[in-house]
MILUM-142559 format. One record per residue (C-alpha): residue number from 1; x, z negated, y. Coordinates in steps of 0.05 Angstrom, whole numbers, m for minus. Layout:
! MILUM-142559
NUM; X; Z; Y
...
This chain:
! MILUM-142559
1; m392; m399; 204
2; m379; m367; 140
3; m335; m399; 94
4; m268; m366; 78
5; m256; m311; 21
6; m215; m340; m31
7; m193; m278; m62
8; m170; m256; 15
9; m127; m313; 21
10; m92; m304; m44
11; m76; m236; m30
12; m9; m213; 7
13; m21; m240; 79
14; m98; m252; 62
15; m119; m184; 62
16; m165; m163; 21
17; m169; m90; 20
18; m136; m63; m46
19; m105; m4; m6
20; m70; m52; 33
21; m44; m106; m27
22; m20; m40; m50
23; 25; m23; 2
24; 43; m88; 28
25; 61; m115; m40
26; 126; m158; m34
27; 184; m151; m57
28; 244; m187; m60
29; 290; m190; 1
30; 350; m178; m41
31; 327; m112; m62
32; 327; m92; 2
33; 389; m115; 17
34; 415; m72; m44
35; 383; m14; m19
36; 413; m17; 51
37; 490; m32; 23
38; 477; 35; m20
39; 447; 79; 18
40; 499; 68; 79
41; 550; 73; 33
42; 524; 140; 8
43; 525; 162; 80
44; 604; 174; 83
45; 595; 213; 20
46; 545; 257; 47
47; 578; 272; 110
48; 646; 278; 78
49; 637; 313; 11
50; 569; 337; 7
51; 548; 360; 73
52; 605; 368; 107
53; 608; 408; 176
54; 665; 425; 226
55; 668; 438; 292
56; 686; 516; 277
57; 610; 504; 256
58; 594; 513; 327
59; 628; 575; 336
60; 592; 614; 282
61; 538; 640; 331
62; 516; 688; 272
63; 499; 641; 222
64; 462; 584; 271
65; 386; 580; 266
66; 352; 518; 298
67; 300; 482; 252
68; 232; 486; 278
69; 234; 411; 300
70; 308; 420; 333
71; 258; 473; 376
72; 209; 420; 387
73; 257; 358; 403
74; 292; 394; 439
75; 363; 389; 409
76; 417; 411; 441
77; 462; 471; 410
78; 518; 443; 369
79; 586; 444; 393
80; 653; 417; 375
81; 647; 358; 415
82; 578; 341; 386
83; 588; 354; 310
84; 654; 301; 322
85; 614; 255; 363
86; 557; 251; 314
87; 605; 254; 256
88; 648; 193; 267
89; 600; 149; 306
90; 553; 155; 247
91; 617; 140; 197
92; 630; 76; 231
93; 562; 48; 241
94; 546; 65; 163
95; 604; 20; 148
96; 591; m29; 198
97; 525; m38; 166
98; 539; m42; 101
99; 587; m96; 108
100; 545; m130; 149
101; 480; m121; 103
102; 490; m185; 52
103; 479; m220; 108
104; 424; m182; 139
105; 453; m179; 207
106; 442; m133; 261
107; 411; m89; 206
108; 354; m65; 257
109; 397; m40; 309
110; 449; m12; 265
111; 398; 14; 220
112; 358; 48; 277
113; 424; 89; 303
114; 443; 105; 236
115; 373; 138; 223
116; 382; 171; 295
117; 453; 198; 289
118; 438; 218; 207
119; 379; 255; 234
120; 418; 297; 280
121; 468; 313; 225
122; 414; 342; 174
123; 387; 381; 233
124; 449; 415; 247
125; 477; 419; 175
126; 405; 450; 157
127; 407; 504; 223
128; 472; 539; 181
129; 437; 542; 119
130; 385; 529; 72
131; 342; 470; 79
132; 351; 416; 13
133; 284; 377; m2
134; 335; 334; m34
135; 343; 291; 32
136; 263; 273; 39
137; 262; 211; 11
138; 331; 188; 41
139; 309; 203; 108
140; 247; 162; 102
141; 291; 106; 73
142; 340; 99; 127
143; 269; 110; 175
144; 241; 45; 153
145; 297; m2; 135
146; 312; m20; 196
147; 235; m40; 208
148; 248; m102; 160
149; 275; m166; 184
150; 338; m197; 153
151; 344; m186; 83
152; 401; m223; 50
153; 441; m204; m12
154; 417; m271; m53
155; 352; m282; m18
156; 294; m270; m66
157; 249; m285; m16
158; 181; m236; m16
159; 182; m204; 34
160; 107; m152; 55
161; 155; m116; 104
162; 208; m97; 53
163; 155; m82; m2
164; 121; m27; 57
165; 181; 1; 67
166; 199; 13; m1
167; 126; 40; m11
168; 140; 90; 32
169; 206; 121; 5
170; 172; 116; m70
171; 108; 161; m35
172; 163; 207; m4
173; 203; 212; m71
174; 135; 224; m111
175; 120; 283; m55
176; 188; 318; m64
177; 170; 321; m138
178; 92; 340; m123
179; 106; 381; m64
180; 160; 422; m116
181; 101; 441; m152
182; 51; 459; m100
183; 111; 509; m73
184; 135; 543; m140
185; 49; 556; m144
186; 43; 586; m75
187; 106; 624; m77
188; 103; 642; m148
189; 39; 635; m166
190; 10; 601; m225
191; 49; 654; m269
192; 121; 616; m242
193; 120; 586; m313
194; 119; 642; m348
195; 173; 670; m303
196; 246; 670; m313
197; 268; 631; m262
198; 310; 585; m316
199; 341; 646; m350
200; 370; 669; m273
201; 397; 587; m253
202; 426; 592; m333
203; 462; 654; m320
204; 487; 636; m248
205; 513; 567; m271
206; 515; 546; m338
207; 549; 506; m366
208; 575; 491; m442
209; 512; 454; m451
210; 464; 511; m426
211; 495; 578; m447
212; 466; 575; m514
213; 396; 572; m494
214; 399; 648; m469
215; 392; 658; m542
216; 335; 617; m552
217; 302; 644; m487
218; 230; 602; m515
219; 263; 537; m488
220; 274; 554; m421
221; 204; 585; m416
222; 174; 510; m450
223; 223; 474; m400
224; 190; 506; m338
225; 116; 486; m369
226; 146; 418; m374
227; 179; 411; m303
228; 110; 445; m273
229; 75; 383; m318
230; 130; 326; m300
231; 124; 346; m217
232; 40; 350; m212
233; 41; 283; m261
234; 94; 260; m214
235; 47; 214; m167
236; 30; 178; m237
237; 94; 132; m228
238; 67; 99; m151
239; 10; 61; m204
240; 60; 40; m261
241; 82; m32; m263
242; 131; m68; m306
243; 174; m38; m363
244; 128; 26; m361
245; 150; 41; m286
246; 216; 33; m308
247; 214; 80; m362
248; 182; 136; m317
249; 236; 121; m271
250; 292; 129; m322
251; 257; 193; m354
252; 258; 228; m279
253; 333; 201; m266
254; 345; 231; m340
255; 314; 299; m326
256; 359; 303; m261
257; 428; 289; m299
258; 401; 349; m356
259; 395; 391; m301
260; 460; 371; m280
261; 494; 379; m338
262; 461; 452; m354
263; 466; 480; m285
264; 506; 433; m239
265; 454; 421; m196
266; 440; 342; m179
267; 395; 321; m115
268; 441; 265; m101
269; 407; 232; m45
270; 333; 241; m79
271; 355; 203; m142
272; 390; 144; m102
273; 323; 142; m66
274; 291; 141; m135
275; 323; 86; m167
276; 336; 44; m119
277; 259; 42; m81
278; 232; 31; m163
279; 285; m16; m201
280; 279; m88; m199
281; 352; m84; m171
282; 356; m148; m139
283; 367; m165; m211
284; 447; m135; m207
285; 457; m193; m155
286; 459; m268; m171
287; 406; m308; m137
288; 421; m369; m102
289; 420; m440; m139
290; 354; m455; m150
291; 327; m394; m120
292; 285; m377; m194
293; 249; m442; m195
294; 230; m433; m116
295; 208; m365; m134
296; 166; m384; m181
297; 135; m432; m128
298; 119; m377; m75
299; 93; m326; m117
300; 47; m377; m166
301; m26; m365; m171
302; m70; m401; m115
303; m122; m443; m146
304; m138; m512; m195
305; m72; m523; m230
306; m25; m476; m181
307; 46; m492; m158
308; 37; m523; m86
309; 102; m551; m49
310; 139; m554; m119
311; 102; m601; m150
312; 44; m590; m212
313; m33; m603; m198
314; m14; m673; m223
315; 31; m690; m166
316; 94; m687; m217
317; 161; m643; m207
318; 139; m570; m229
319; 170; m541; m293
């Protein structure tokens, strides 16, 4: 018999392998809680405002073009009946389960329609036009939320499941920005930075705060070397912990509301995804009474000295 691996044990669910502490690192349960209120609460938006579609949709013939995987699920042609369908079932269960996600109820279920209905409506809102790499990230978030158990509001409870899921929506909000890159280079070739790809977007939609760099054309061309940098560095941010992480978050979120301010462009859905899969954000929710000091219980150190059961090495109350 071979006695037991004390580094194993003290990892996440006694495994061992980095790559796995990595993505099974816990996080609060409250944070996911926070993501699921804001991200089904974002859904109304999105089908409402941003990507809204009609059932004269169906009727223009001309401008339909199935997505590859509509092709390969075998979706079924949009029509009036279906757009509506899909529309206000997927209303209703977004705010059915963010009411209901404080308390972490029926969050699987819910979730897992939501995710199947939301689906359907990218598909179809993507077969009439261009496809936005914008929604990436948000559909791998509403993919693996329902795959965690109850999550409550004021629970800071770690949780391995909720820290996976958010592992994955951070890896498919780091490949939007990496993935940006590797296109612009295939497409454009290493040249796109010398290009004037800025100059065009500042001509089609500027903005007071953009119009005077077409005089100054020498910041536009340093901006593209520096969004070419920022996306290929992008993958940097998965391996940042602490106050550094959430500086690289804020500088991303910062870059997106410059380029929203200079060219009214904002990926709406990619920076929820962003902020909300990095922040600490179960700090913008009080925890219950008490729920620090047990904290600091769960997550202490094992070894001589650690917190066990709430009490010191000693036997005493811990501090």
């Amino acid at each position: 018999m071979s006695a037991s691996n004390p580094a194993s044990a003290a990892a996440p669910g006694g495994r061992g392998n980095p790559v796995v502490r990595w993505f099974f690192s816990p996080v609060p349960a409250a944070r996911v809680a926070v993501f699921r209120i804001a991200a089904y609460l974002f859904i109304p938006i999105d089908v409402l405002l941003l990507h809204a579609l009609g059932s004269d949709h169906a009727s223009a013939t001309a401008l339909y073009k199935p997505l590859v995987v509509a092709e390969l699920l075998h979706l079924p042609r949009p029509t009036p009946v279906l757009i509506e369908a899909v529309k206000w079932s997927l209303l209703a269960l977004a705010v059915a389960a963010a009411a209901l996600a404080a308390s972490g109820r029926w969050q699987r279920v819910l979730g897992t329609a939501i995710f199947v209905l939301y689906f359907e409506w990218t598909v179809i809102a993507f077969s009439f036009g261009k496809v936005d790499h914008d929604r990436i990230a948000f559909l791998v978030a509403l993919a693996v939320l329902p795959t965690v158990a109850a999550a409550r509001l004021r629970d800071r409870t770690p949780l391995e499941a909720g820290g996976w899921a958010l592992r994955c929506v951070q890896i498919a909000v780091v490949a939007t920005y990496f993935l940006a890159a590797f296109a612009k280079i295939r497409f454009g070739g290493i040249e796109w930075v010398n290009s004037a790809t800025l100059v065009r977007a500042v001509m089609r939609r500027h903005t007071i705060f953009s119009e005077w760099t077409l005089s100054v054309p020498w910041v536009l061309h340093l901006s593209q070397w520096g969004i070419m940098i920022m996306e290929l560095a992008s993958p940097v941010v998965l391996f940042l912990r602490g106050r550094r992480r959430i500086q690289a978050v804020l500088l991303l979120a910062g870059f997106h509301v410059m380029v929203f301010a200079t060219i009214t462009i904002m990926f709406w859905p990619h920076v929820l995804c962003l902020l909300l899969a990095f922040l600490p954000t179960e700090r913008l929710v009080r925890p219950r009474p008490g729920e620090d000091a047990a904290d600091a219980v769960r997550l202490a150190p094992a070894g001589p000295g650690a917190l066990v059961g709430g009490q010191g090495a000693g036997g005493g109350p811990a501090g």
